[in-house]
N, C-alpha and C positions, 0 to 999 in steps of 0.2 A: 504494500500500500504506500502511495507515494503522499510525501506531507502534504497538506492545504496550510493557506495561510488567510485567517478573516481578518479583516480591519473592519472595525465600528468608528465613527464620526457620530458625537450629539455637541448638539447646540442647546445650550441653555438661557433665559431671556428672562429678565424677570422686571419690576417695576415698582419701583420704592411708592409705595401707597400709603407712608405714615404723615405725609405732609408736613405741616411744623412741627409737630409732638413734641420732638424730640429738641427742639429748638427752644419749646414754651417752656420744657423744663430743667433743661439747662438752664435759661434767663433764672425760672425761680430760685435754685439751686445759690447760683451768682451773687441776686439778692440776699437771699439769706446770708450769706457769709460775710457779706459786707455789711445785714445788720448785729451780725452776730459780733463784728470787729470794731463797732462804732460802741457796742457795751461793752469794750475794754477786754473783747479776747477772750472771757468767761468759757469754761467749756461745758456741758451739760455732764451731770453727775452721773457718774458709773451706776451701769444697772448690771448686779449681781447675781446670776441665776444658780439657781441649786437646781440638780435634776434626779 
């Protein structure tokens, strides 16, 4: 039996559908930290779990 040789070719396409999402929250993220630096860099208290 003599060898064969297949080749496959796909194409993939796709289409970013989140619009700004991702954008609106980063901005809030942004925000935040910048109010979080204007009360002097405070950092929010350790939460300690027991499991």
């Amino acid at each position: 039996m003599s060898g064969k040789t297949i080749t496959a070719t796909a194409r993939i396409e796709a289409k970013d559908a989140t619009g700004s999402v991702f954008d609106k929250l980063a901005a809030k993220f942004r925000g935040l930290e910048k109010e979080r630096k204007s009360l002097g860099g405070h950092q929010a208290p350790q939460v300690h779990r027991q499991y």
